[in-house]
Backbone as CSV, one residue per row, in Angstrom:
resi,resn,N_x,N_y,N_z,CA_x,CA_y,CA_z,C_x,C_y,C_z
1,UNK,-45.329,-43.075,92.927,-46.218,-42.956,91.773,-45.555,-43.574,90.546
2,UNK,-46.446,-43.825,89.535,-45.547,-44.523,88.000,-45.032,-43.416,87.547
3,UNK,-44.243,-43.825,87.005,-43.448,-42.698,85.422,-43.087,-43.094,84.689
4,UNK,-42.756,-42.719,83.640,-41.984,-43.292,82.278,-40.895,-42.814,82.382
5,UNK,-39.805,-43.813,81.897,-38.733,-43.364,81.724,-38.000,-43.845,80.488
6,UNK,-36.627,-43.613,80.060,-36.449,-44.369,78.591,-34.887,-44.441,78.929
7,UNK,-34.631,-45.080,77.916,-33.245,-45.723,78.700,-32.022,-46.067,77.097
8,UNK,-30.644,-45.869,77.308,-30.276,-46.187,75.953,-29.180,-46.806,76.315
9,UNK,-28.395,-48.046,76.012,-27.031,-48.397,76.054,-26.471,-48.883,75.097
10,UNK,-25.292,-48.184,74.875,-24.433,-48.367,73.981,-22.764,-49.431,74.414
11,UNK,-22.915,-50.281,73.989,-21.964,-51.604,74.302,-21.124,-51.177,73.115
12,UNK,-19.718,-50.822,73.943,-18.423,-51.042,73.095,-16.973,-52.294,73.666
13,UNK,-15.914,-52.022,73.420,-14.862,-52.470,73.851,-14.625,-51.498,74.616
14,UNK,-13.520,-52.527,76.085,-13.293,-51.308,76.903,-11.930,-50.413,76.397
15,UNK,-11.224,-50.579,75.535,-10.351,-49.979,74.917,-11.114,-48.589,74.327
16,UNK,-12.080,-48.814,73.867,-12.960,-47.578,73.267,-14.226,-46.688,74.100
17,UNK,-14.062,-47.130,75.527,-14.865,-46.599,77.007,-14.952,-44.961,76.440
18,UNK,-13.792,-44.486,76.981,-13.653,-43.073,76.689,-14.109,-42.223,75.355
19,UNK,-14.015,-42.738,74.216,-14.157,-42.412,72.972,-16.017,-42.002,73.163
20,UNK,-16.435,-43.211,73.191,-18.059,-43.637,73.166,-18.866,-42.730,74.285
21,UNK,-18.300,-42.493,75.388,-18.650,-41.836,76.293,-18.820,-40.515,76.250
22,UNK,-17.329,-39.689,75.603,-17.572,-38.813,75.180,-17.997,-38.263,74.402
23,UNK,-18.436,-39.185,73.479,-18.999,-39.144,71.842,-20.575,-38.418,72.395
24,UNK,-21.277,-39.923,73.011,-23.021,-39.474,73.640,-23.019,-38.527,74.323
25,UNK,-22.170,-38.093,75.340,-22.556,-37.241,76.123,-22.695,-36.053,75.381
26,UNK,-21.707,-35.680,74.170,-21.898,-34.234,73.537,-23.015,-34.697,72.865
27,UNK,-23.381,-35.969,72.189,-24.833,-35.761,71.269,-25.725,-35.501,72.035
28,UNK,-25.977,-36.011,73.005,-27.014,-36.026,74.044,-27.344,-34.730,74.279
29,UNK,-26.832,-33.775,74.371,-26.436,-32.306,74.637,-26.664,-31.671,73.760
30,UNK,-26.456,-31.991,72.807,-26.326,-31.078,71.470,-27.897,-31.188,70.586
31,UNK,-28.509,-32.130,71.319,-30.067,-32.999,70.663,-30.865,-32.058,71.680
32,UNK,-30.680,-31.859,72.726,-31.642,-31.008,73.699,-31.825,-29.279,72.891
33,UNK,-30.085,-28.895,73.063,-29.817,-27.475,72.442,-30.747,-27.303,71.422
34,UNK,-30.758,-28.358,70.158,-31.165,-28.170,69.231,-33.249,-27.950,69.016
35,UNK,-33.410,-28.815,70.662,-35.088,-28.409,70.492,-36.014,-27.540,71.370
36,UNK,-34.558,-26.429,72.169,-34.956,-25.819,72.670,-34.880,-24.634,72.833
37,UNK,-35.433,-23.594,73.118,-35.206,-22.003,72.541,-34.024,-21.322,73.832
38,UNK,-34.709,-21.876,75.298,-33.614,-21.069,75.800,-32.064,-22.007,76.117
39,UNK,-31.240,-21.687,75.373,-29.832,-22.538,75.015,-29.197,-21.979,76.487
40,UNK,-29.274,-20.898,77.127,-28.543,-20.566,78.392,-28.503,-21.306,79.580
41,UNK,-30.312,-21.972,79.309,-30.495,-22.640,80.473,-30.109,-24.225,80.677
42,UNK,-29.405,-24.889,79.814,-28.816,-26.081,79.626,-27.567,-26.454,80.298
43,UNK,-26.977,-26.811,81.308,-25.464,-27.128,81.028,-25.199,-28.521,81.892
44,UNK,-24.177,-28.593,81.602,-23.537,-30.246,82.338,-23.637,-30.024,84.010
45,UNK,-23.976,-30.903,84.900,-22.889,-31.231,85.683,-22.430,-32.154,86.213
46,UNK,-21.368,-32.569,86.231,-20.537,-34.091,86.756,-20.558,-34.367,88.040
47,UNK,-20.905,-35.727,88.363,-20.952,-36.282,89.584,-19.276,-35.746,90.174
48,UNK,-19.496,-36.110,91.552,-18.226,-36.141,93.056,-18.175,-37.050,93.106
49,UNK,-17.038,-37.464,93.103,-16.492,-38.421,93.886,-17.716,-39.150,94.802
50,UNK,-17.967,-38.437,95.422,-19.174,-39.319,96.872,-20.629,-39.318,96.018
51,UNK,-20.826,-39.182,95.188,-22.112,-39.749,93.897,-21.727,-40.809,93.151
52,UNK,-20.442,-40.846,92.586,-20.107,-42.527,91.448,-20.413,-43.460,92.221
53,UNK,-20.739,-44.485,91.490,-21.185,-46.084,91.331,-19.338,-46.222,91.575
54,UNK,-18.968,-47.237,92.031,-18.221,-47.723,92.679,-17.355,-48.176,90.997
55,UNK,-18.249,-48.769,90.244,-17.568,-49.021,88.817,-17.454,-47.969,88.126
56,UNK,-17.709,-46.759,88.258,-18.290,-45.351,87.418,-16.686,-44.746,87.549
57,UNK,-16.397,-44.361,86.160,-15.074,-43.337,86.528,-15.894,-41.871,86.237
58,UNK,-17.101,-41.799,85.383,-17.618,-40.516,85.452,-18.835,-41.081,85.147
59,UNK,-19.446,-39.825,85.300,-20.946,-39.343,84.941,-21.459,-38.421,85.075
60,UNK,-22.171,-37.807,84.099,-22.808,-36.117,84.236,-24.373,-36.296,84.273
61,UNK,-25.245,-35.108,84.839,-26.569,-35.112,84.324,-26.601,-33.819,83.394
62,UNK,-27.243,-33.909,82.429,-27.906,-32.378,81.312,-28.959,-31.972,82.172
63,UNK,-28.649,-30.776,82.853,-29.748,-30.128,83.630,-30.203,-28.867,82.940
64,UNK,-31.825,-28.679,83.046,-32.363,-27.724,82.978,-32.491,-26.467,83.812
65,UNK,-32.581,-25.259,83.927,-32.742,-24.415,84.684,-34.242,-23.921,84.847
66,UNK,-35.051,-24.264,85.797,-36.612,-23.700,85.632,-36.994,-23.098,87.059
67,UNK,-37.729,-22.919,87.711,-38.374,-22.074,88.571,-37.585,-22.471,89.685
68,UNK,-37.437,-23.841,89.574,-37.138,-24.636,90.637,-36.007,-24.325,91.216
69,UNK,-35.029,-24.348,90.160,-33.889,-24.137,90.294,-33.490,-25.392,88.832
70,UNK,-31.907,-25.591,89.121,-31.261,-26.674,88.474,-31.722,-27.763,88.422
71,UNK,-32.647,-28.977,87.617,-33.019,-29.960,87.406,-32.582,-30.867,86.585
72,UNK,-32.356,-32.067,87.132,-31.792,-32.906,85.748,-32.425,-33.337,84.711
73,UNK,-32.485,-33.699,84.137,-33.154,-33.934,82.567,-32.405,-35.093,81.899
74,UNK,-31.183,-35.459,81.559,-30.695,-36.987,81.454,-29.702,-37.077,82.085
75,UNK,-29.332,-38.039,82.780,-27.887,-38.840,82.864,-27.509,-39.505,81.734
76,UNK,-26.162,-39.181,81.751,-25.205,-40.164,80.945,-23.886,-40.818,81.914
77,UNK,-23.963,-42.122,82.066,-23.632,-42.676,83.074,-22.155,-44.216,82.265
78,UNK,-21.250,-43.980,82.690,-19.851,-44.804,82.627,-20.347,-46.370,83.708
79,UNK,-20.498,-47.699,82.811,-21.243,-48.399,83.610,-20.326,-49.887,83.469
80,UNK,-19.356,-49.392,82.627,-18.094,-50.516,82.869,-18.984,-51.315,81.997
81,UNK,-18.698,-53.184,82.991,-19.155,-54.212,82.795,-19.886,-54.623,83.564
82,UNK,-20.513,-53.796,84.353,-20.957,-54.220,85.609,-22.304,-54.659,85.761
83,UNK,-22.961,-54.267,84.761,-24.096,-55.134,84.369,-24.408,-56.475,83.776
84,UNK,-23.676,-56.433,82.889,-23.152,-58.045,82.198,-22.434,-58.866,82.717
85,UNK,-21.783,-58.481,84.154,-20.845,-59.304,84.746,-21.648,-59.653,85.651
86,UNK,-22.613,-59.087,86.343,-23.800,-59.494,87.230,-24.485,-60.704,86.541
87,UNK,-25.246,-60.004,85.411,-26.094,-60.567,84.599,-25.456,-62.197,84.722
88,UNK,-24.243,-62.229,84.039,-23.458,-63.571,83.934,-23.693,-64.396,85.282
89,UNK,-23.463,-63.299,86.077,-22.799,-64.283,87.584,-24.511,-65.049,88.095
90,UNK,-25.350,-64.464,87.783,-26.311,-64.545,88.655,-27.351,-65.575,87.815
91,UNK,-27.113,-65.857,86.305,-27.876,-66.287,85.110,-27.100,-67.688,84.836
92,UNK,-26.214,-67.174,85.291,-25.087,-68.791,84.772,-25.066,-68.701,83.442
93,UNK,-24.939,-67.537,81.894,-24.927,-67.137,81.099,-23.780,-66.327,80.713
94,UNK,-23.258,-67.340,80.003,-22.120,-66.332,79.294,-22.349,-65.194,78.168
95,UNK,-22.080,-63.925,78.693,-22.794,-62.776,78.224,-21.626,-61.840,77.100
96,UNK,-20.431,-62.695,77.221,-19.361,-62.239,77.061,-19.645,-61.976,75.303
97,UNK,-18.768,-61.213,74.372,-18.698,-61.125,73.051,-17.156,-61.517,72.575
98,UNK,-17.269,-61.918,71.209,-16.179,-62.326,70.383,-15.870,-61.860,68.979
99,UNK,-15.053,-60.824,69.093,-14.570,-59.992,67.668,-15.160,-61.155,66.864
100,UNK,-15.599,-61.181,65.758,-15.864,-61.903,64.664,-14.605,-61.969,63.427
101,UNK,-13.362,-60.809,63.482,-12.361,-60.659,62.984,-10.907,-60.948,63.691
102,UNK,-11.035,-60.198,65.012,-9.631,-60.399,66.096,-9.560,-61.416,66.684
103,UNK,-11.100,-61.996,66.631,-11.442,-63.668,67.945,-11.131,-63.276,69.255
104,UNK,-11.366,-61.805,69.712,-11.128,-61.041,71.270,-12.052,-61.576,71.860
105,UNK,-12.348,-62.381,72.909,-13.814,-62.265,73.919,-13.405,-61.069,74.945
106,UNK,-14.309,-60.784,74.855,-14.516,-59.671,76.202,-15.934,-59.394,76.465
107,UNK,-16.225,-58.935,77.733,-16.963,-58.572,78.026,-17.625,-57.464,77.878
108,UNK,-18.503,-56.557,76.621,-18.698,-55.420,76.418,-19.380,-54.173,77.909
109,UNK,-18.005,-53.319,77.472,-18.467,-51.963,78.332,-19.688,-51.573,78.010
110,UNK,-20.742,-50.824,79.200,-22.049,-49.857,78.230,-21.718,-48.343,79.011
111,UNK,-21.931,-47.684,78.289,-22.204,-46.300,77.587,-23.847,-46.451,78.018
112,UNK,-24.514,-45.941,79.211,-25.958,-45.794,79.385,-26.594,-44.158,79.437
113,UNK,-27.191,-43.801,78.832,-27.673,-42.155,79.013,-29.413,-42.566,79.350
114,UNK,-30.005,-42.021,79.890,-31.570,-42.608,80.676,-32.273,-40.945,80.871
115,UNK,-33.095,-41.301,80.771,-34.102,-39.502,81.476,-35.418,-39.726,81.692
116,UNK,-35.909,-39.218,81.811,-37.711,-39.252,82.671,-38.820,-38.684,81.168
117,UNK,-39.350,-38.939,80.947,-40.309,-39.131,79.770,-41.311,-38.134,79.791
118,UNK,-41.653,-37.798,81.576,-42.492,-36.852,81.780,-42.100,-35.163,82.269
119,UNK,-40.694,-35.867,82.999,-39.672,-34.434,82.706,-39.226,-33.617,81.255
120,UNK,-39.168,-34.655,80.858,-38.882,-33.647,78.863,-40.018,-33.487,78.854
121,UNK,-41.220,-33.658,78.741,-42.407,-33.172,78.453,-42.573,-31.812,78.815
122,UNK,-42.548,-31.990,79.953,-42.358,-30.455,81.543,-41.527,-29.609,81.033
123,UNK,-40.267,-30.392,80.551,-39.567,-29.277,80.394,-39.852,-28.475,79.040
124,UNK,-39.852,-28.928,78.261,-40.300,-28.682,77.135,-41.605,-27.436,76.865
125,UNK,-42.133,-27.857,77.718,-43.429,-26.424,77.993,-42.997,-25.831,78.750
126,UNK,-42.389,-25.791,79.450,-41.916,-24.463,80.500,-40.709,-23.902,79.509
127,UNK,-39.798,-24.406,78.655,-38.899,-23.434,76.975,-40.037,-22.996,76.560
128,UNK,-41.441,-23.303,76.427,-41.531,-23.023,75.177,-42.703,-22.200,75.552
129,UNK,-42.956,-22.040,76.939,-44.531,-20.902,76.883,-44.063,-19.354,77.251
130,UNK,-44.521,-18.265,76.496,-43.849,-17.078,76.876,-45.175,-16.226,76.367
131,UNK,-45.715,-15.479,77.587,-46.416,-14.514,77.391,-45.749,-12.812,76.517
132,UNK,-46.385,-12.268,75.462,-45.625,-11.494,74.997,-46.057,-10.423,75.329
133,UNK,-45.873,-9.041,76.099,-47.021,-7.857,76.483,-46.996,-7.360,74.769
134,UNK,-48.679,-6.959,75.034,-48.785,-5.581,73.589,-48.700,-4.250,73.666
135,UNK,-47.738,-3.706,73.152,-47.598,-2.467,73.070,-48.580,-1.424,73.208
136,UNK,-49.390,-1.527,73.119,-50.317,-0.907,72.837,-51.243,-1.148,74.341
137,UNK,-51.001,-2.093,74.812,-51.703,-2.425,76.388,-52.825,-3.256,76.273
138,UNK,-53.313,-3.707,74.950,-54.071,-5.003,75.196,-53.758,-6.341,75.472
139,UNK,-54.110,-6.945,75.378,-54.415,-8.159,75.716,-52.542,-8.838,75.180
140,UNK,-51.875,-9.651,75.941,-50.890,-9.746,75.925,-50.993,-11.120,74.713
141,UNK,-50.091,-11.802,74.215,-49.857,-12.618,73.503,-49.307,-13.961,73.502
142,UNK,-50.297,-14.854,73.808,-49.545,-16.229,74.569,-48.921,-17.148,73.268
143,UNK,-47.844,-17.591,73.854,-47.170,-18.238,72.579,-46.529,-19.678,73.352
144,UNK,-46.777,-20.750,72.350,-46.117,-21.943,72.559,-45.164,-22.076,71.774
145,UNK,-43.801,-21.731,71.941,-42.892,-21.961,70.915,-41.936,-23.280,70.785
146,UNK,-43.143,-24.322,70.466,-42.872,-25.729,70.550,-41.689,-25.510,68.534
147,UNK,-40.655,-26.476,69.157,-39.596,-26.510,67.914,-40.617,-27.407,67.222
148,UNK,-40.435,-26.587,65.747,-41.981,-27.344,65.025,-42.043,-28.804,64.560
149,UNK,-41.103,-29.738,64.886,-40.349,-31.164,64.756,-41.594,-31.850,66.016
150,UNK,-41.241,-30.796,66.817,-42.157,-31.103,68.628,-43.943,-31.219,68.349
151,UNK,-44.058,-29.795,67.321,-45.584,-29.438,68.066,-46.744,-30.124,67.838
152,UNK,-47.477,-30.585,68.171,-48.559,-31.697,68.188,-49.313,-31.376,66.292
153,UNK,-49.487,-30.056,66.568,-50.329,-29.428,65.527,-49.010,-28.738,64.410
154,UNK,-49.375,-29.369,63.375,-48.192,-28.986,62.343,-48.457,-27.518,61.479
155,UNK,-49.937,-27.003,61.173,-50.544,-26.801,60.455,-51.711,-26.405,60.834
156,UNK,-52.347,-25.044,60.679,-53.891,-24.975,60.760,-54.467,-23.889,58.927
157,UNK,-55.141,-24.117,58.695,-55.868,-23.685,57.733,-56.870,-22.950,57.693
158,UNK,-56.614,-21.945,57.362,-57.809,-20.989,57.695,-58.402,-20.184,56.721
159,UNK,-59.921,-19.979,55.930,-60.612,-19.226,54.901,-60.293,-17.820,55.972
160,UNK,-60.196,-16.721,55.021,-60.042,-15.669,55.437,-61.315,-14.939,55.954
161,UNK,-62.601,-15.449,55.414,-64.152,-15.085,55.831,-64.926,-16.445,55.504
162,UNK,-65.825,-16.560,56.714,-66.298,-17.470,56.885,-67.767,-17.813,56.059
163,UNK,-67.961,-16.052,55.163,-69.088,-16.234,54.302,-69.123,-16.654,52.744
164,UNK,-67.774,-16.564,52.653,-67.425,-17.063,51.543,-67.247,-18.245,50.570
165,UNK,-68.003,-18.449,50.223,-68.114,-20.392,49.740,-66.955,-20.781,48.962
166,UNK,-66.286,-19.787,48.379,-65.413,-19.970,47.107,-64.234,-20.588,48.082
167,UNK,-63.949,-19.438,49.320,-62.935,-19.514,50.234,-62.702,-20.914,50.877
168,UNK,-64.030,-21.289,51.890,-64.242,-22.275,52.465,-64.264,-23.429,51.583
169,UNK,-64.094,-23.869,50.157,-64.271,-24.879,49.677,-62.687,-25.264,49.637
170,UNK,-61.678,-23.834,49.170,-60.134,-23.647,48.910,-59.729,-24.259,50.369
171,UNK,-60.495,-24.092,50.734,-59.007,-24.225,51.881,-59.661,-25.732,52.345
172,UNK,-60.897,-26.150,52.475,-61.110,-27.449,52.807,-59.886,-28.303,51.963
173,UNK,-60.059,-27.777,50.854,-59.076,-29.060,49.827,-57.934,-28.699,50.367
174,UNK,-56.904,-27.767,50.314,-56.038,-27.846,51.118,-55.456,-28.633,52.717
175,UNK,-56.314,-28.328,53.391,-56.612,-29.508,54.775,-57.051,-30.984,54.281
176,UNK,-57.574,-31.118,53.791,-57.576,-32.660,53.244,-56.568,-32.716,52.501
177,UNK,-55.899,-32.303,51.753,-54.591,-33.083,51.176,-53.018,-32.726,52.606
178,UNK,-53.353,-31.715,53.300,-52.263,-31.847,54.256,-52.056,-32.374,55.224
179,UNK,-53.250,-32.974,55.721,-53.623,-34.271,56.644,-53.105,-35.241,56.525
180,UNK,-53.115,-35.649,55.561,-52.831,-36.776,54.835,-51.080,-36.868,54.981
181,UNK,-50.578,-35.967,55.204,-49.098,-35.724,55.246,-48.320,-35.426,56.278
182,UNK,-49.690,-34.569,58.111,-48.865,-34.079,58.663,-51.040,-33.651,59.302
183,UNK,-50.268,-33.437,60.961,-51.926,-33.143,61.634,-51.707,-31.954,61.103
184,UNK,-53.198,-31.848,60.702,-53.233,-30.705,60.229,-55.121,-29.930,60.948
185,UNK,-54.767,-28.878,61.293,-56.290,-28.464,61.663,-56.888,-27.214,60.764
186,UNK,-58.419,-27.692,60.822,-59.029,-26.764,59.883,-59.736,-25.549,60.645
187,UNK,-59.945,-24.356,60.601,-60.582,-23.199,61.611,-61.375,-22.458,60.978
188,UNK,-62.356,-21.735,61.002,-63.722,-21.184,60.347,-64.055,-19.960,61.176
189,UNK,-63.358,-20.491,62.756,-64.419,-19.877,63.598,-63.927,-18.322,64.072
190,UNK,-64.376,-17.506,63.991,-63.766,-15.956,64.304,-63.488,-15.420,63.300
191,UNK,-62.612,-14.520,63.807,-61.789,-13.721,63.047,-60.243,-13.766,62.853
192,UNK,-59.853,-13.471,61.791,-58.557,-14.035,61.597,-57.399,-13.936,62.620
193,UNK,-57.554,-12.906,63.307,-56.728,-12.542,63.976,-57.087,-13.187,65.803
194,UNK,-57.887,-13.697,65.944,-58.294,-14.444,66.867,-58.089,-16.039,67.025
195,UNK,-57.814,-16.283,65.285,-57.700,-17.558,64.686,-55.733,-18.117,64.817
196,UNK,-55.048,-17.011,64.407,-54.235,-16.947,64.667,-53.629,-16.948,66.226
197,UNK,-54.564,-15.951,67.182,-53.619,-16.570,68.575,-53.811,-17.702,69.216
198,UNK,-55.093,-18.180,68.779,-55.356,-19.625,69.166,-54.607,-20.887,69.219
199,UNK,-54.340,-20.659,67.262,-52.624,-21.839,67.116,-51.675,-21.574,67.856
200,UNK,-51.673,-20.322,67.770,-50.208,-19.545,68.709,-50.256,-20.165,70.222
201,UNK,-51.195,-19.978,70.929,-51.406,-20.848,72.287,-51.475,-22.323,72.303
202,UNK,-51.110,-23.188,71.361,-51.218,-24.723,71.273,-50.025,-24.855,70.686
203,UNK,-49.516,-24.241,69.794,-48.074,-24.297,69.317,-47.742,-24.690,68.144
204,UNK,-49.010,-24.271,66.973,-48.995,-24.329,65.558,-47.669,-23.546,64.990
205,UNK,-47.185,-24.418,64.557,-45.448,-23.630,63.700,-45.999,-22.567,62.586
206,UNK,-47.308,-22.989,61.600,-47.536,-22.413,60.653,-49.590,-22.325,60.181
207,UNK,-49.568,-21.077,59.793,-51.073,-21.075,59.542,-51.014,-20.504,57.929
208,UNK,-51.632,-21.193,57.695,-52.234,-20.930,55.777,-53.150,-20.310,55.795
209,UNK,-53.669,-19.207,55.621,-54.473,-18.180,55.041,-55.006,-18.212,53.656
210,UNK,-56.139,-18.780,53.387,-56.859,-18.863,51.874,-57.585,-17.144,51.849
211,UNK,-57.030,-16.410,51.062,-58.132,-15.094,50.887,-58.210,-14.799,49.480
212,UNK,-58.300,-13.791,49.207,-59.128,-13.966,47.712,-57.792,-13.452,46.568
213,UNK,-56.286,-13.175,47.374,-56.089,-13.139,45.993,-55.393,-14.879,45.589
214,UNK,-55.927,-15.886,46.769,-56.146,-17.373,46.567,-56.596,-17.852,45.124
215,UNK,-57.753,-17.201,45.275,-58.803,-17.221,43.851,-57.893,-16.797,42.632
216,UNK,-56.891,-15.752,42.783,-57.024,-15.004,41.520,-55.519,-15.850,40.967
217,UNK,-54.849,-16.434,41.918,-53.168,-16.711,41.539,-53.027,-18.177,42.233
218,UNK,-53.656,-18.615,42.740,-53.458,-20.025,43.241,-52.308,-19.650,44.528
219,UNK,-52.391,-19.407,45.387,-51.265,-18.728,46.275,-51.745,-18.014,47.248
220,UNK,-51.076,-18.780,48.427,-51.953,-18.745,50.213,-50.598,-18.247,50.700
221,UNK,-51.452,-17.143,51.847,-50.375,-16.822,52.573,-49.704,-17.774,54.274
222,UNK,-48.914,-17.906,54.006,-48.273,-18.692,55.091,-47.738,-17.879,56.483
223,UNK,-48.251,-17.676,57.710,-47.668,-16.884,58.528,-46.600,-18.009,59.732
224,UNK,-45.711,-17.617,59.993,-44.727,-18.215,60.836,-44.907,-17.858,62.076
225,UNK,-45.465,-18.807,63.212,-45.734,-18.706,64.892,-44.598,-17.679,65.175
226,UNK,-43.782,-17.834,65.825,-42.519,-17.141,66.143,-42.114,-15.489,66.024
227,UNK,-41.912,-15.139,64.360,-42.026,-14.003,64.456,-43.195,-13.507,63.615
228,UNK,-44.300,-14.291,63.330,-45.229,-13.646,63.006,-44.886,-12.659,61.553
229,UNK,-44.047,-13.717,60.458,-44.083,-13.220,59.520,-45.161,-13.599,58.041
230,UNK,-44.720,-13.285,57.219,-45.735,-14.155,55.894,-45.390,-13.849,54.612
231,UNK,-45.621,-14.811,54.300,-44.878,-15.189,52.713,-46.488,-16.551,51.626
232,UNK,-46.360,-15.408,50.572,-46.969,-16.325,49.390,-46.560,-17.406,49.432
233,UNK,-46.868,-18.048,49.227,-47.011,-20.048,48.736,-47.629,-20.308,47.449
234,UNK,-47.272,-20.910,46.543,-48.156,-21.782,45.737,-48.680,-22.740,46.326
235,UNK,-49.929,-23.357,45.922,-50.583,-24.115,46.653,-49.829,-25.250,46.038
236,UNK,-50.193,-25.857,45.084,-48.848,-26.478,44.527,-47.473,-27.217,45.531
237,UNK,-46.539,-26.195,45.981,-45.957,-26.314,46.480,-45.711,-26.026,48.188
238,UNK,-46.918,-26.137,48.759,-47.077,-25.856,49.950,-46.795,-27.042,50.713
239,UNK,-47.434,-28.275,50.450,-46.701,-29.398,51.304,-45.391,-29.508,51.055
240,UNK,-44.752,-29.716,50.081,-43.059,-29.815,50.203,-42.916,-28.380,50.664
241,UNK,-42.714,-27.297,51.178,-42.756,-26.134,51.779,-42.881,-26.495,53.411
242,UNK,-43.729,-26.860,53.572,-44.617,-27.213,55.031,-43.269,-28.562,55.744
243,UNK,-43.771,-29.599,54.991,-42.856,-30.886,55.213,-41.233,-30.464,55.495
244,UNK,-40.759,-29.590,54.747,-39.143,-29.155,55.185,-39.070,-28.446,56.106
245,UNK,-40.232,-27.789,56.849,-39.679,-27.052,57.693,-40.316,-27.327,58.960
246,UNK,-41.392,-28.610,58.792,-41.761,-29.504,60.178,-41.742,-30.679,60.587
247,UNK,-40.429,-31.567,59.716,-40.073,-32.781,59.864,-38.724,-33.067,60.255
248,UNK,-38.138,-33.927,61.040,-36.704,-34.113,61.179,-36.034,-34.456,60.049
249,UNK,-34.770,-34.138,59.994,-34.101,-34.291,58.774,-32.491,-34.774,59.402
């Protein structure tokens, strides 16, 4: 079947193999940790001897832990020259490089780390979906706890009553200026608290609440997916608010 896959190489000197190698492999590692909730289920493991590429002095995969068991998720792979020395032999192309300062030619080492496009996807929803039971014995609480850098939906906006014209006009303007900055979705339909598990099941980081003391102070309440907390906003200052805490930095 097709798949996507993505691929990265980093060309150094072979004097600096080791440095570069070990450099990606901890970023590589440390970039997953960082967008995923369960950190336990991450760890290295290094090829045997009877797995290396014949040019390979190492290589690890970053595996996930899921139903399955242990799955890999990227290689980071020690690849010499052995691509560029092919490349050369077979192209009749000298592939070689030349310090622009030392006048060294050599043939640059790569540093390759590669992973599956549709596996981070996979994996990524299987961190991030967690049914929560309710105490109380209703209806349990489905949550996408997509790292909010990840989640498709940045933002939903919601009038606190749907009969309210004053409400529904506040918060339209709000969604039209946060669109403009970041997907943003607008909701009308239900009840608030129905409105809320909805984002919660798609993996909205944050919901804005227009209610009436909106009207009286300019200031929406902001609730946080995760732990389901909330905090005043100026409207004012709600996109720079929003933007710092759902953009890479």
């Amino acid at each position: 079947r097709e798949f996507e896959q993505w691929d990265l190489q980093f060309f150094v000197h072979p004097s600096e193999m080791q440095q570069w190698f070990d450099y990606w492999k901890e970023k590589r590692f440390e970039w997953y940790r960082g967008i995923i909730n369960h950190k336990d289920r991450l760890h290295f493991r290094e090829h045997g001897p009877d797995e290396l590429a014949h040019y390979a002095k190492q290589a690890f995969d970053i595996e996930y832990q899921t139903i399955l068991g242990w799955q890999e998720w990227e290689g980071i792979h020690w690849r010499q020259d052995w691509d560029l020395s092919r490349h050369s032999e077979y192209s009749g192309q000298d592939l070689s490089y030349t310090d622009p300062i030392t006048k060294e030619k050599y043939i640059p080492w790569i540093v390759e780390t590669s992973g599956g496009v549709d596996r981070t996807f996979l994996n990524l929803l299987i961190d991030a979906y967690e049914e929560e039971p309710d105490p109380s014995g209703k209806e349990a609480r489905t949550v996408l706890r997509l790292h909010p850098t990840l989640a498709p939906v940045k933002v939903a906006v919601l009038p606190l009553q749907k009969n309210k014209e004053e409400l529904l006009t506040t918060a339209r303007s709000i969604h039209n200026k946060l669109k403009r900055l970041m997907v943003s979705q607008y909701d009308d339909v239900a009840n608030i608290g129905r409105r809320y598990r909805r984002q919660d099941e798609i993996g909205t980081p944050y919901c804005v609440t227009v209610d009436f003391q909106t009207l009286d102070d300019g200031t929406v309440t902001v609730r946080e997916r995760d732990h389901m907390t909330q905090v005043r906003v100026a409207i004012d200052e709600l996109p720079a608010y929003l933007l710092e805490r759902v953009t890479w930095h």
